[in-house]
Structures are given as structure tokens and as C-alpha cells.
C-alpha positions as CSV (number, residue, x, y, z in Angstrom):
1,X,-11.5,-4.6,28.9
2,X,-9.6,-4.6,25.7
3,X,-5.8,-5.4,25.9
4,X,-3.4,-2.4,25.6
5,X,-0.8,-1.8,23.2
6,X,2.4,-3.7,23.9
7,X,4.5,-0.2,23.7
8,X,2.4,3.1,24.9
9,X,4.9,5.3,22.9
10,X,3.1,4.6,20.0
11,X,0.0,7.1,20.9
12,X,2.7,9.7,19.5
13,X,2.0,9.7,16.7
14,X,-1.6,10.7,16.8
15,X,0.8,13.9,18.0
16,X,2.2,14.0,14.7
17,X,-0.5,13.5,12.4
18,X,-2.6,15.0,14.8
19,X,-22.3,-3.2,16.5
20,X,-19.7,-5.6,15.4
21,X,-20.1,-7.1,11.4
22,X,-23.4,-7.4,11.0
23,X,-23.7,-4.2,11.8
24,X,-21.2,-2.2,9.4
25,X,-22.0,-4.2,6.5
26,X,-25.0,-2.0,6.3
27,X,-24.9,0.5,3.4
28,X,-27.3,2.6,5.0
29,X,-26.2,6.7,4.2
30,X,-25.0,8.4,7.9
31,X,-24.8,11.9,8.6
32,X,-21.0,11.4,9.0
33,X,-20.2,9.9,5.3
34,X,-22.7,12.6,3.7
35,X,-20.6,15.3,5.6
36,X,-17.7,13.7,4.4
37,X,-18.8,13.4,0.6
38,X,-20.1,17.4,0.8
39,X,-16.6,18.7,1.7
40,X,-15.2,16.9,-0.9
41,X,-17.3,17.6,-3.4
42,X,-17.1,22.0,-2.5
43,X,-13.5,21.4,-2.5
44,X,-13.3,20.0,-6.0
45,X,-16.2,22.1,-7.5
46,X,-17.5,18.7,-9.1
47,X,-20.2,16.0,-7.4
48,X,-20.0,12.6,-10.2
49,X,-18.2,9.8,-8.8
50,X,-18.1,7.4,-11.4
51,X,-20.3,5.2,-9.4
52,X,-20.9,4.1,-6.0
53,X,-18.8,1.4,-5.3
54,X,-16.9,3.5,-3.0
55,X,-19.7,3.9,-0.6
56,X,-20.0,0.5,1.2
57,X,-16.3,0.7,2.5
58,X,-16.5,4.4,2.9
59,X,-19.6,3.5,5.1
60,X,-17.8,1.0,7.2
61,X,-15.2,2.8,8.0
62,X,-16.5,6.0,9.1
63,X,-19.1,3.6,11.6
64,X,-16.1,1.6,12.8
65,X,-14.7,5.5,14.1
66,X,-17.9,6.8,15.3
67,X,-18.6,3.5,17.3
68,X,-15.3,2.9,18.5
69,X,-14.3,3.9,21.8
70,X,-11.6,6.4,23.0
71,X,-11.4,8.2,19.6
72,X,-9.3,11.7,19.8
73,X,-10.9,14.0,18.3
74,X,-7.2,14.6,16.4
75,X,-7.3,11.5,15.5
76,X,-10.7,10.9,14.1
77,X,-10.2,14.8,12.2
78,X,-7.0,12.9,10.8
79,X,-8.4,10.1,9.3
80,X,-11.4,11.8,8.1
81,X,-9.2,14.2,6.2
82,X,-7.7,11.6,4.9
83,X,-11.1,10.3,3.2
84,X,-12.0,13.8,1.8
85,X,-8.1,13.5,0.4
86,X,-9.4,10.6,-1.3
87,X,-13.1,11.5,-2.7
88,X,-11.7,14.9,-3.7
89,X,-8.8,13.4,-5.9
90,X,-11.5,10.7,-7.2
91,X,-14.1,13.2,-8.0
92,X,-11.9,14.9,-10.5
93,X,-9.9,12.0,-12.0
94,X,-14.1,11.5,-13.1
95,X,-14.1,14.8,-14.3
96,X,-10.8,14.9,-16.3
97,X,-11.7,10.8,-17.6
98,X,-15.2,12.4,-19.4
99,X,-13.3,15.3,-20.7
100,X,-10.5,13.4,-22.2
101,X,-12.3,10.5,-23.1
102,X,-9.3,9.4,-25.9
103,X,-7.4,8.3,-22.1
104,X,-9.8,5.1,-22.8
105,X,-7.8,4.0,-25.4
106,X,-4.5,4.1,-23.3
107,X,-3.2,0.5,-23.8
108,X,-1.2,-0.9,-20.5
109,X,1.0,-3.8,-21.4
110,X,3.0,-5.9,-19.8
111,X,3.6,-4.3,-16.2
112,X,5.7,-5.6,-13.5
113,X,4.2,-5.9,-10.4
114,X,5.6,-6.4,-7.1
115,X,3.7,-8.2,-4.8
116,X,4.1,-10.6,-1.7
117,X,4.1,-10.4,2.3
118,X,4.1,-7.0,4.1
119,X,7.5,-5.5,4.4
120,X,9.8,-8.3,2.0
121,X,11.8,-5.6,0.1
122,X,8.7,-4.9,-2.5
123,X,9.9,-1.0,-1.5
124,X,13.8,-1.6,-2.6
125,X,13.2,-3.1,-5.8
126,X,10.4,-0.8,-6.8
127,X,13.2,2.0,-6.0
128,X,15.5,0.0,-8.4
129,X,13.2,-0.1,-11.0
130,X,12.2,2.9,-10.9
131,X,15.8,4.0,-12.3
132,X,15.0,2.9,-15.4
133,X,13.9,5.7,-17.8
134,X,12.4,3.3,-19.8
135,X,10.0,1.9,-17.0
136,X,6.8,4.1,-15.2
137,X,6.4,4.7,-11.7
138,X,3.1,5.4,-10.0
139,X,5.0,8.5,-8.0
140,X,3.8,9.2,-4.7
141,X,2.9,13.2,-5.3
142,X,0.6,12.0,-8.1
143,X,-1.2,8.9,-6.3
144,X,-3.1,11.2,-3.9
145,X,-3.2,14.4,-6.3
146,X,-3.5,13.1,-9.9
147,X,-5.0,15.8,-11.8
148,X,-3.6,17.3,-14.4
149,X,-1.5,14.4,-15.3
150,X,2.3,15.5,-15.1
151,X,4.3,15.3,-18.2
152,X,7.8,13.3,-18.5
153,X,9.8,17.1,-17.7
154,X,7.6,17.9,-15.1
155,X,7.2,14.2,-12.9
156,X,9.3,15.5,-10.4
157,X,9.2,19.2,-10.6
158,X,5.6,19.8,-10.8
159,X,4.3,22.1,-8.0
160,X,2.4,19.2,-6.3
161,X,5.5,17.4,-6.1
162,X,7.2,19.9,-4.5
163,X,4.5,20.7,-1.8
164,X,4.5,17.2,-1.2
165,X,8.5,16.8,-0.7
166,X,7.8,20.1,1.9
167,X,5.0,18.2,3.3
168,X,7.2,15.0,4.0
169,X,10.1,17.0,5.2
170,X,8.2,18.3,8.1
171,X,6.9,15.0,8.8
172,X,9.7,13.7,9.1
173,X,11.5,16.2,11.2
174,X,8.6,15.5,13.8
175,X,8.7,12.0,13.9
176,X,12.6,12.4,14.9
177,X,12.0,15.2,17.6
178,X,9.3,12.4,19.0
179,X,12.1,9.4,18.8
180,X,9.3,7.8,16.5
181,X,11.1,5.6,14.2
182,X,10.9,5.6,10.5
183,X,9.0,1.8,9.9
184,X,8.5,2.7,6.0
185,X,9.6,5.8,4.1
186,X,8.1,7.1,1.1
187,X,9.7,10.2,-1.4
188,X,7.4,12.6,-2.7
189,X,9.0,11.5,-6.0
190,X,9.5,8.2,-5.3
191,X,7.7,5.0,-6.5
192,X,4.7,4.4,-3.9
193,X,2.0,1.6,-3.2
194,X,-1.0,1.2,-5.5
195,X,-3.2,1.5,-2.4
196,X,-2.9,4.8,-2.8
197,X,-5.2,4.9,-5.7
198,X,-6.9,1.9,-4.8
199,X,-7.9,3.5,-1.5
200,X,-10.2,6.2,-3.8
201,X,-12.6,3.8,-4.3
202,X,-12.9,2.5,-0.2
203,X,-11.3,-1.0,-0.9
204,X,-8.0,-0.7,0.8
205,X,-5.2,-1.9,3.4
206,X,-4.4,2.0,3.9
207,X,-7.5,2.2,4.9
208,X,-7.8,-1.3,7.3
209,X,-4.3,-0.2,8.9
210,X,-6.1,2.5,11.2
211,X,-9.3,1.1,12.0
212,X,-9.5,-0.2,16.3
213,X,-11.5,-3.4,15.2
214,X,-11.1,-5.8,12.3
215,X,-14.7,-5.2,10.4
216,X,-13.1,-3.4,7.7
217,X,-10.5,-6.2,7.2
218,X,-12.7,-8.8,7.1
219,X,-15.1,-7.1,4.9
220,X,-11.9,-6.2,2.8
221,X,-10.6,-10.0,2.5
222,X,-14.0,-10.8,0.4
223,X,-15.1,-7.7,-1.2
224,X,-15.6,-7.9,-5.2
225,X,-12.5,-5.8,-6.1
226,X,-13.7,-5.5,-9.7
227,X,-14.4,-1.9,-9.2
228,X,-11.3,-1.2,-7.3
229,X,-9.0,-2.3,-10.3
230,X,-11.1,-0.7,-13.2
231,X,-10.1,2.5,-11.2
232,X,-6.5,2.1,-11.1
233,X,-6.5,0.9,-14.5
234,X,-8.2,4.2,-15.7
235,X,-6.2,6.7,-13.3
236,X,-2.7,4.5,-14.7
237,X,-4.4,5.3,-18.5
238,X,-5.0,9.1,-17.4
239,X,-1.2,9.3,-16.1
240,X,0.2,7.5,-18.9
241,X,-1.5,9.3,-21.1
242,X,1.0,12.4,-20.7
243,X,3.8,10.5,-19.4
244,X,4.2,7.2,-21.2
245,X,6.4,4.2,-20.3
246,X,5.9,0.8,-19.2
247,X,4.4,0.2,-16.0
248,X,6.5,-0.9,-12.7
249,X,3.8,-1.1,-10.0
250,X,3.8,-2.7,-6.4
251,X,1.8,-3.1,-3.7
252,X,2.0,-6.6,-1.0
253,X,-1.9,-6.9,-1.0
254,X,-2.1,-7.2,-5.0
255,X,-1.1,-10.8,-3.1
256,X,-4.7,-10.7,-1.3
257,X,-6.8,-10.2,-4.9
258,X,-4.6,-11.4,-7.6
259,X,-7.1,-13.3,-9.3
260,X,-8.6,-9.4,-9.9
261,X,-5.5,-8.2,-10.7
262,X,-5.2,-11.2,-13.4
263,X,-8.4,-10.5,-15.3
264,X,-7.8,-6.6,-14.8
265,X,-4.2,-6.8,-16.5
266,X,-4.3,-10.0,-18.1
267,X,-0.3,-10.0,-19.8
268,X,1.1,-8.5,-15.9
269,X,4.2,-10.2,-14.9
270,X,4.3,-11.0,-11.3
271,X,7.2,-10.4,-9.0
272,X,6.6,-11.9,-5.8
273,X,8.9,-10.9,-3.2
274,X,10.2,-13.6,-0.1
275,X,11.4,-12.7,2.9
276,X,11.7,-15.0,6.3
277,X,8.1,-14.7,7.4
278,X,8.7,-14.3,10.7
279,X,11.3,-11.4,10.6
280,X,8.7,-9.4,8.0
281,X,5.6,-10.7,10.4
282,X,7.7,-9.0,13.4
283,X,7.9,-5.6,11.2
284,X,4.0,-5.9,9.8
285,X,3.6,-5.9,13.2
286,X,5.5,-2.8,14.3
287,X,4.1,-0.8,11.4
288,X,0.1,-1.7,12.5
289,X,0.7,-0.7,16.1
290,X,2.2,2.7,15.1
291,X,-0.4,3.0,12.2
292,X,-3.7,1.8,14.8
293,X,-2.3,4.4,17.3
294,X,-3.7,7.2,15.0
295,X,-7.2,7.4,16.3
296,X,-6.1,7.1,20.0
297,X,-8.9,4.3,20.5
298,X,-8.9,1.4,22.7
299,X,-7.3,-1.4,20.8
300,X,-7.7,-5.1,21.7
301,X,-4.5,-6.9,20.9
302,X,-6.1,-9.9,20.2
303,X,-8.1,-9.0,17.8
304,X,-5.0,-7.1,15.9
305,X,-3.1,-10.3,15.8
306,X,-6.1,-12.5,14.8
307,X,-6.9,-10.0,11.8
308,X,-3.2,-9.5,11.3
309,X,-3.0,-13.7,11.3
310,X,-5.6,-13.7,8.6
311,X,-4.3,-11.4,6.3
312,X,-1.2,-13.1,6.6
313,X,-2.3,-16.3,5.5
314,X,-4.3,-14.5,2.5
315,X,-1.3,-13.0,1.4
316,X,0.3,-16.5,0.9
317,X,-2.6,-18.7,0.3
318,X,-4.5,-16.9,-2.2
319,X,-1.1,-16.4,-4.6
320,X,-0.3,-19.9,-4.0
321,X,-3.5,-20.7,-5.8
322,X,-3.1,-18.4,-8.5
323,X,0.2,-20.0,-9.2
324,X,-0.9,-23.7,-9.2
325,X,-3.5,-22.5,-11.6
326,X,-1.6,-20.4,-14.2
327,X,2.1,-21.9,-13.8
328,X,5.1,-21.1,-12.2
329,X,6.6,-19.2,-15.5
330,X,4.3,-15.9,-14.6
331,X,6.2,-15.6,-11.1
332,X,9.4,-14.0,-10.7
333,X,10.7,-14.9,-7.1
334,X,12.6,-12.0,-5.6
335,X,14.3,-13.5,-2.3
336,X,14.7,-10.4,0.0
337,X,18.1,-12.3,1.6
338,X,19.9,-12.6,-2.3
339,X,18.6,-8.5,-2.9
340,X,20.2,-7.2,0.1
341,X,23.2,-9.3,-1.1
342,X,23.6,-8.3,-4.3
343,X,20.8,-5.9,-5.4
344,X,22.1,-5.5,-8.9
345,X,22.7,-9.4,-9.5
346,X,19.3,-9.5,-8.7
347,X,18.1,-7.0,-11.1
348,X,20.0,-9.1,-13.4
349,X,18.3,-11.9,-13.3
350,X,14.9,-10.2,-12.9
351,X,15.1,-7.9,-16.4
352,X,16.3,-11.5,-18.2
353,X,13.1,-13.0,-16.6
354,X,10.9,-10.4,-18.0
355,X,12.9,-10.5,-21.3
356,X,13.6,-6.4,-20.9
357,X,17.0,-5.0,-21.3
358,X,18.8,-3.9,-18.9
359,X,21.2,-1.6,-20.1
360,X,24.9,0.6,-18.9
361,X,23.7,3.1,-18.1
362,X,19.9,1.9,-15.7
363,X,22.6,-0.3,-14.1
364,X,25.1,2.3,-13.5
365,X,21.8,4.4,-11.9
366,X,20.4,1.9,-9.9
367,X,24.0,1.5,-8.3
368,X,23.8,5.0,-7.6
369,X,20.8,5.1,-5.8
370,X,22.1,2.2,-3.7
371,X,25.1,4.6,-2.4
372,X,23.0,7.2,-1.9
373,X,20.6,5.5,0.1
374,X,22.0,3.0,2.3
375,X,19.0,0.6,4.3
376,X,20.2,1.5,7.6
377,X,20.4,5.9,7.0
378,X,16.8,5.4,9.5
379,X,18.6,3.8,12.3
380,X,18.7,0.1,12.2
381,X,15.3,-1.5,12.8
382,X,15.6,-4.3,15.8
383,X,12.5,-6.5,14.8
384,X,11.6,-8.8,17.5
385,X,8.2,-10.6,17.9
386,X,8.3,-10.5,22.0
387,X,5.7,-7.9,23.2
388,X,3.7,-8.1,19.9
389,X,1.0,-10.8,20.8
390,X,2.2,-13.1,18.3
391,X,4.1,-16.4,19.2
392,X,6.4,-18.2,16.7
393,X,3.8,-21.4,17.1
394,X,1.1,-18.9,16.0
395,X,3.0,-18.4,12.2
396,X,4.3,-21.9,12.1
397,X,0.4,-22.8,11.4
398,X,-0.2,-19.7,8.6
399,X,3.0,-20.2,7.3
400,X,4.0,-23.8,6.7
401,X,2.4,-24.1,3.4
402,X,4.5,-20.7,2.4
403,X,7.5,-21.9,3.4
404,X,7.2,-25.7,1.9
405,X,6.7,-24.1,-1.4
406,X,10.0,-22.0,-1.2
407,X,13.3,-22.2,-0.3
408,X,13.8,-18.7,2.1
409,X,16.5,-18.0,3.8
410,X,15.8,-17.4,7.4
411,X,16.8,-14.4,9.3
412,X,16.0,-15.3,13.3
413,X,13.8,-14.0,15.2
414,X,12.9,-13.6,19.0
């Protein structure tokens, strides 16, 4: 019988949101993903993808749900509303690309993307950044709904920003009437995670953070993400295209496929964000119990700490190599322990890096925003690793190699 969750409060949030490898790897159409495509496509009016590259992850996800056992029938209407979410916004980011084909043209230069381990501060400096008027956020509204693209007046007054902000604010009321705690908080208007648009074309950690078994992952660590990239670039064109400025993206897993990131922006500078491993692997860990709890199926703990283990290890390995190959001048490092210190210091140093200016008035906002939002207005966040399945001898193996590189503070941890 499959291991429990260490903490059985968890299946709350289902509340709120109310074969194996060999197997799934098969491309083969299923009932399920053609129902799923049909509803997006009458929803949207429009039925040209762009391709199919979607379809292979799209396939093994919806097989992982059907096959898994103890699926709600909440939970499984959740997610699967979720993938409609994300063919419906694909299907007419298409239609608007062939209508508007001059969005081609849309040159991307120079952006500034955040990467590194799971929960490192990529969220707080993406914030900071994105107080720069001179800099472009992907904003979370217009990830999932990007069609029309907003212009600069409207980014955050657009209707869809709005019913998003609504959409949040109810969220969020729940998850405090449960006792659930806020692990990660986006704004409707705030800078959010590329895997939101990456996710539209099936090759995503949003996606692998539900699933009950790790097929998706592992299909995920060594899928060609040549497709997924060519995407975001064009939906970044298609939003720049109305509301220009240069690019400040971040998402951890860039980390997992930065040699695809590389050849898809070619002149990106990389910020890659450090935090004590073990203090952000105890709050990975919180956030993929709460996150797997959406489906209400069994979940095996050991397999959730041996896919969790793997990704790990990718999101340090794989940027290692990347580094040795192309120098250590294309990497800013971001220490989570100096931001907290002094955020703007930080910011500092990080615009002189990237040779951008950082001027009055951006450093005036940024300090602003810090008052305004202070890390602990969520309640403070006791990470701990003891109940999560992971042992401190289990990380010392995945991150030795990490932490021989760097120089990180370290936090302690249980």
C-alpha cells in the first residue's frame, strides 16, 4: 500500500480548488484528451494549434489521472479545467500570431532571467524588478489569458486583470477560513512564473506538481523542450508587441533546460538565485504535498521524494554544466541570505552586473514595495524537513557538488 501523506490536512485543499512509464509514453489519442481538446476548442471558437507538440504531455498526464487510484472527482474536474485553461489560451495566441503576423518580427534582447532551486527568493527579486518601468514583466492575469495583448495604460487595469485580482481574493479568503497556509503567493498583477505559458504547450512543472506518480516528471526531465520555448518566445513577442520593455522573466526550472533556454534566447543574462539547499528543499517539499493533495489520490511518499530528489539534482547539475561551458561572466549569483539582508544593495550590484541603470526614482519604488509587503504578512513559515520523507543524508549526496561550487550561507534545518 502506498505511504500516506506526512500531514492529512493537506486533502484541504482539494476543498478549495475543488501502467507505469512504458505505458504513458504512448501517444496513442484517448477519449479523455479528445474531450478535453473539444471543450477547448468550442470555448475559443478556433481548432489550429500550431502543432502538436502539446499532445504527448497532454496525453500523459490525463492517463496518469485516469489510472491513478483514489482520484475525487473534484479533483480530477480541477485539474482538467486547468488543461482546457491552457489549450483554450493556446488556441487563440495561434489565432492572434497568423493574424498579426508583423509580432514575428518582435526582437527580444537581452532579458534577465531568474532561475535556480525551488523556493530561493527568484519570487522577491522578480517583485523588485518588476518596479522598474523600464523593465517587462510576464504579469500573472496575462500568462493564463493572453489575448488581446494589454497595452502599457491598461497592464493592470484591463478587465482580465481585475477578474483575476477578484479571483485571487476569494482564494485566498478560503485558504485562511481552512488554516491552509499561503506556501507561494502570486498578484493578479504581479510578475509570475514562465510555466505558466510554458504549461500551454504540456511541458511543465505546473503541470508535474499534481500528478500521484512521477511518469510525468521523468518524461519532463528529458523531453526536447524546443517547442516549449519557441512558444514562449512568440506569446513574449505577441505581449511585447503592445507593451514594450525589456524582459525580466523567472522561473526555477529554466535551471532544468537551460541549454534550451540558451539557444532560444541566445544574449539572456542569467540570474541564478542560492539559497541553503536544505531550508528551500524543506519548503519544495511543503509546497508538492499541498500541490499533490489536489486530486485526492493515493500518494506514495517514496516515490514523491525520489522524483522530488531527482529534480533537485537537475536543477543544480544541469546549470552547473552550462556554466563550465559558457563562463562564469553570464551568471549573476543572487544569495537569498545577502537579499533578505539588504534587498536594495543587492539590486545594486545586480543592475551594475547587467550594465542597466538603476536610477532615484526604481530605487525609491522598489523600497516601497518592500514596506508594503513585508515577507512575514502570511504568517511565518516554520520549514522543517522532519515528517517530509527526506533525511539530511539524502541532500548531502544531490547537493555536495552545489554547495562546493558556492559559498551559501546556511540557514539550519531540522
Amino acid at each position: 500500500m502506498p505511504r500516506p501523506l506526512p500531514n492529512l490536512t493537506f486533502v484541504l485543499y482539494d476543498r478549495i480548488v475543488s501502467g507505469r512509464m512504458a505505458t504513458l509514453r504512448s501517444t496513442q489519442n484517448t477519449p479523455e484528451v479528445e474531450h478535453l481538446v473539444a471543450r477547448a476548442c468550442e470555448r475559443a471558437g478556433l481548432d489550429d494549434f500550431g502543432s502538436d507538440s502539446w499532445r504527448e504531455g497532454l496525453t500523459i498526464l490525463v492517463q496518469t489521472v485516469e489510472s491513478a487510484p483514489g482520484v475525487t472527482a473534484g479533483g480530477r474536474d480541477y485539474v482538467y479545467g486547468r488543461f482546457v485553461d491552457a489549450l483554450w489560451n493556446r488556441l487563440r495566441v495561434v489565432d492572434y500570431l497568423k493574424r498579426h503576423p508583423e509580432v514575428g518580427a518582435e526582437r527580444i534582447e537581452r532579458p534577465l532571467v531568474v532561475l535556480g532551486l525551488p523556493r530561493t527568493g527568484t519570487s522577491l527579486a522578480s517583485y523588485l524588478l518588476d518596479q522598474d518601468p523600464n523593465r517587462r514583466s510576464l504579469l500573472t492575469w496575462e500568462a493564463e489569458n493572453s489575448v488581446p495583448p494589454a497595452s502599457p495604460e491598461t497592464l493592470r487595469t484591463d478587465p482580465r486583470c481585475l477578474k483575476k485580482k477578484a479571483e485571487l481574493d476569494m482564494m485566498a479568503e478560503g485558504l485562511k477560513a481552512a488554516n491552509i497556509p499561503m506556501v507561494h503567493w502570486d498578484e493578479a498583477d504581479g510578475p509570475t512564473e514562465c510555466v505558466f505559458v510554458q504549461s500551454q504547450d504540456f511541458k511543465a512543472y505546473l503541470w508535474e506538481a499534481f500528478m500521484p506518480t512521477s511518469a510525468y516528471a521523468d518524461w519532463l526531465l528529458e523531453a526536447d523542450m524546443t517547442s516549449t520555448y519557441a512558444y514562449e518566445r512568440s506569446v513574449l513577442q505577441m505581449l511585447q508587441s503592445r507593451a514594450p520593455g525589456v524582459w525580466s522573466l523567472k522561473m526555477p526550472s529554466h535551471a532544468v533546460h537551460i541549454e534550451t533556454l540558451l539557444s532560444t534566447f541566445p544574449d539572456v543574462r542569467i540570474v541564478w538565485a542560492h539559497r541553503d539547499p536544505f531550508k528551500a528543499t524543506a519548503s519544495f517539499l511543503r509546497l508538492n504535498y499541498l500541490s499533490r493533495a489536489v486530486l485526492g489520490a493515493d500518494i506514495d511518499v517514496d516515490d514523491v521524494v525520489s522524483n522530488v530528489l531527482r529534480q533537485l539534482q537537475a536543477h543544480v547539475a544541469r546549470p552547473l554544466q552550462a556554466r563550465r561551458r559558457i563562463g562564469d561572466e553570464r551568471f549573476f549569483d543572487l544569495h537569498y541570505a545577502a537579499l533578505m539582508r539588504d534587498p536594495i544593495g543587492v539590486m545594486r550590484s545586480l543592475y551594475e552586473w547587467a550594465g542597466d541603470e538603476l536610477t532615484a526614482s526604481t530605487e525609491a519604488a522598489m523600497l516601497t514595495w518592500l514596506e508594503r509587503h513585508p515577507q512575514d504578512r502570511f504568517g511565518v513559515q516554520p520549514y522543517s524537513l522532519d515528517g517530509s520523507g527526506v533525511t539530511i543524508a539524502d541532500l548531502e549526496r544531490v547537493f555536495d557538488p552545489y554547495l562546493s561550487a558556492f559559498e551559501i550561507e546556511m540557514e539550519g534545518t531540522s
